[in-house]
N, C-alpha and C positions, 0 to 999 in steps of 0.2 A: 504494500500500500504506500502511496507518496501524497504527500503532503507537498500542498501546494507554497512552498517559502521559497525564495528566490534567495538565493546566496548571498547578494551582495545586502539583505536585511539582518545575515548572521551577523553575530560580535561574539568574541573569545573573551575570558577573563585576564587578556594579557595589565599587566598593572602602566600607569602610564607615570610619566616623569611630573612631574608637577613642579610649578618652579614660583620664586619670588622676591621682588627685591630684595638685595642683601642687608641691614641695618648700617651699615658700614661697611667703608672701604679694607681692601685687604694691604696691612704694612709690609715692609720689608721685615721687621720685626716679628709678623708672621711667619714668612717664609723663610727663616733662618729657623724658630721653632718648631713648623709645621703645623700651624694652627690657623693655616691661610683658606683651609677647606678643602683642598685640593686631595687629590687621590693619585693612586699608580694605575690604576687599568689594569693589573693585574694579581693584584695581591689578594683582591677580592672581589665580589659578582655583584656590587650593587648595582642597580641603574644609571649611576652617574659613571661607576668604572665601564659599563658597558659602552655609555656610550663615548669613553675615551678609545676603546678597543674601533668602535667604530666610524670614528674620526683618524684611525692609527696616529696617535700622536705622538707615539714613539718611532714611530718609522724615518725612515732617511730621510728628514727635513733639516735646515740649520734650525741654529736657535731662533731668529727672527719669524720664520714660517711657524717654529713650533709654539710659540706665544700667542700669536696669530688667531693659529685653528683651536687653542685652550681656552683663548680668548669667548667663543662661540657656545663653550659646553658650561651648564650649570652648577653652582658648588654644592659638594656634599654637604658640608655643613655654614653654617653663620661665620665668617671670621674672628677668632678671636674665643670659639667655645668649647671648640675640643682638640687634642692632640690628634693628628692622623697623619703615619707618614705619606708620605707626598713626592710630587713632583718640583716641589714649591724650591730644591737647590739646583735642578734644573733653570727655572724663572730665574733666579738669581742670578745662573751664569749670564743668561739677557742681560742683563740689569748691568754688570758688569760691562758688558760691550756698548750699552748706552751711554754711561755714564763715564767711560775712558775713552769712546772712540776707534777701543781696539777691539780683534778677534778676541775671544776668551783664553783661547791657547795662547795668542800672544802675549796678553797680559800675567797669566800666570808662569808662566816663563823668564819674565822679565821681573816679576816682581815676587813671585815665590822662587821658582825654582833657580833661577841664576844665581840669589844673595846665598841662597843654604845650602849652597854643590850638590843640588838635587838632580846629578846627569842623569837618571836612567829613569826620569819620569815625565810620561807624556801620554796622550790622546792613543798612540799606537808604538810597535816594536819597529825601530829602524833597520832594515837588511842587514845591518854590517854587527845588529845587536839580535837576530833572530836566532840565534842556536843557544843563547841564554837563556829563552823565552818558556819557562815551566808549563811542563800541558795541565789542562784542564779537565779533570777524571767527574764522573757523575756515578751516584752510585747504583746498580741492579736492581731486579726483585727478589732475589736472590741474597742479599747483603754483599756483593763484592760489588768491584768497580770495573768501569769500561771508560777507557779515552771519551771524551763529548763530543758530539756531534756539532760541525763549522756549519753555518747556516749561511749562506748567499748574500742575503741582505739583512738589514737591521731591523724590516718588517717582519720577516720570515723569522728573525732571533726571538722579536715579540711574540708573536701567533703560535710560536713550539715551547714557551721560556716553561721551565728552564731547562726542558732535553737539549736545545740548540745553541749557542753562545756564536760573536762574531769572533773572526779571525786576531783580530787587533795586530794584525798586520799591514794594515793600509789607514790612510789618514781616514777618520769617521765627515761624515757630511754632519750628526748631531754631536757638539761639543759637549758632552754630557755632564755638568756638575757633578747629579744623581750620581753615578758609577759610569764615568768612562775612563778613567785613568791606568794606566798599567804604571807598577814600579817597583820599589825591591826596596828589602828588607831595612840596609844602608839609609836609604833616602828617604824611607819613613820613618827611622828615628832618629833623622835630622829634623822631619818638621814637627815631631811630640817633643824633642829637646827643645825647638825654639818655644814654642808654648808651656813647658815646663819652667823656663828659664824667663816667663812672664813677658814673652816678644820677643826675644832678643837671642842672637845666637851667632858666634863666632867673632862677636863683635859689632853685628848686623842687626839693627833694631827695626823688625817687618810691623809688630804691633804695638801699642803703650800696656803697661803695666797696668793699667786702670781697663782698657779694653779687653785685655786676656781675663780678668776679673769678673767683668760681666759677661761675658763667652761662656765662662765657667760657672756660672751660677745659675739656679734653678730659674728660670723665666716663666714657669707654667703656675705657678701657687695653686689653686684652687682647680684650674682649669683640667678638666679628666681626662684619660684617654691614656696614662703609663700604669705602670703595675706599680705594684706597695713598694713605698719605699725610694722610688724614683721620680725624679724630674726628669726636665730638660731646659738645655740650657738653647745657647744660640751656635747650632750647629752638633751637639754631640748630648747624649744621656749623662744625667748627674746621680749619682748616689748620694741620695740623704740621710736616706738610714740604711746601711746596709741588715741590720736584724730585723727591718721589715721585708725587705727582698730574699734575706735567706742566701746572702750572696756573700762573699766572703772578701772583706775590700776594707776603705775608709770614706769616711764621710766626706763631702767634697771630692770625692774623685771622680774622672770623667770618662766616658768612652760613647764607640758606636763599633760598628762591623761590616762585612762586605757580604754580599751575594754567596761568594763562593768561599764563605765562612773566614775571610781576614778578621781578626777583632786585634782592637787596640784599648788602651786602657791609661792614665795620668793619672798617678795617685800626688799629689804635692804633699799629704802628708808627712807619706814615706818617701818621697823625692824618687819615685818606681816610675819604669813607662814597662807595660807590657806590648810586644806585638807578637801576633800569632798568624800564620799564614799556613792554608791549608790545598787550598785550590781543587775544591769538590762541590761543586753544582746541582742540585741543591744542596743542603750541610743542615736540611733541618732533621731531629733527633740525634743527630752525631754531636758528641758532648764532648770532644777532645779540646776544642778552645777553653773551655769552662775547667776542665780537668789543668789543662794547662795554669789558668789563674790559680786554682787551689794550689799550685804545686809550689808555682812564684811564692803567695804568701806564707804558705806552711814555711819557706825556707828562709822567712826573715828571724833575723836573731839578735838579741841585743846585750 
């Protein structure tokens, strides 16, 4: 038996975006916390990551076009109400090329990495530096590992992430804040010494003693969105309490981590930098970084 409905009278219960002016502007003081509203498009399935997935705002755009079409999608949240990490050090790298005139690689080249003999850090691996270049293992279902899979382009990296990663062997078309950088071990702790050392390093003064200050200190008070016991500051997670976290550290110490499970760590307490590098894609339940800090602090002694 058919009933007489015409199809195009059906409707699905798909949910729709619904959207509304924001109460306020989004600061730069956001986007250094992530509290700009902003999302990754891939970390999670909301309607707004979706529809950054369907904008591919990660895909081979520079930074200019990728602001652009962000510009167009609506925020997850109010600016200024919750913690969510973001695309928002992405924006930033913009923000940087506005405001100096320069490409972002140029600028951090000439103004991070030249003062701190940061040679082996860049956007990609130069040919003459490619047999240094640590591969990138993902792990089975199985619990072992297999080399990762090189994806073509930066769209094709997004749309498989994170079976797929790019070569970082050729110059990137998106300057990535977020995670585009390759570097080594050396050269990132040359730049946790200069911010240990409150800006300054080798003689070389990159920030003021009052700005590493505020860098490092919780910026979120009330505002939700980290687990017990943590902030964040501007640019990296703070420990406030570490016996709320369950974490084994000092109070005021700082860190963040990478994709493919780098983690870094500033304790000024203990005058400690930890770095851990691991290069496994994804690194979520593998606790060898974590293991690794217990080991750091178990080993202090006075």
């Amino acid at each position: 038996m058919q009933v007489g409905i015409d199809e195009k009278d059906l409707q699905t219960g798909k949910p729709a975006l619904k959207t509304a002016p924001a109460k306020r502007p989004v600061t730069v003081r956001d986007l250094l916390r992530h509290t700009a509203g902003l999302t990754y498009g891939f970390f999670s399935d909301t309607l707004v990551d979706q529809e950054y997935r369907k904008a591919r705002i990660l895909s081979d755009l520079n930074l200019a076009e990728f602001v652009t079409h962000l510009t167009q999608i609506p925020l997850l949240y109010e600016p200024g109400t919750r913690w969510h990490y973001s695309v928002s050090v992405d924006v930033l790298g913009r923000l940087v090329e506005v405001l100096s005139g320069k490409p972002f690689d140029q600028f951090l080249q000439e103004r991070i990495f030249t003062p701190l003999d940061m040679r082996d850090t860049g956007f990609y691996v130069p040919a003459d530096k490619k047999d240094r270049f640590a591969k990138l293992y993902s792990p089975t279902k199985d619990g072992k590992i297999q080399q990762a899979v090189i994806c073509a382009t930066r769209q094709e990296c997004v749309e498989k992430f994170p079976n797929a990663v790019p070569s970082y062997l050729e110059p990137p078309t998106l300057l990535s804040g977020g995670g585009g950088l390759v570097s080594t071990a050396y050269d990132y702790l040359r730049f946790c010494q200069m911010l240990l050392n409150k800006g300054q390093y080798d003689g070389k003064r990159l920030l003021s003693r009052k700005t590493v200050q505020l860098m490092s200190s919780d910026n979120l008070g009330t505002i939700p969105g980290m687990g017990p016991g943590a902030g964040f500051g501007l640019g990296f997670a703070i420990s406030k309490a570490p016996g709320e976290a369950g974490m084994m550290g000092s109070p005021g110490e700082y860190n963040w981590g990478g994709a493919a499970g780098t983690r870094f760590w500033i304790d000024p307490q203990e005058e400690l930098i930890g770095i851990f590098m691991i290069q496994i894609l994804p690194h979520d339940g593998l606790n060898y970084g974590s293991e690794f800090r217990v080991l750091a602090y178990q080993a202090i002694t006075d």
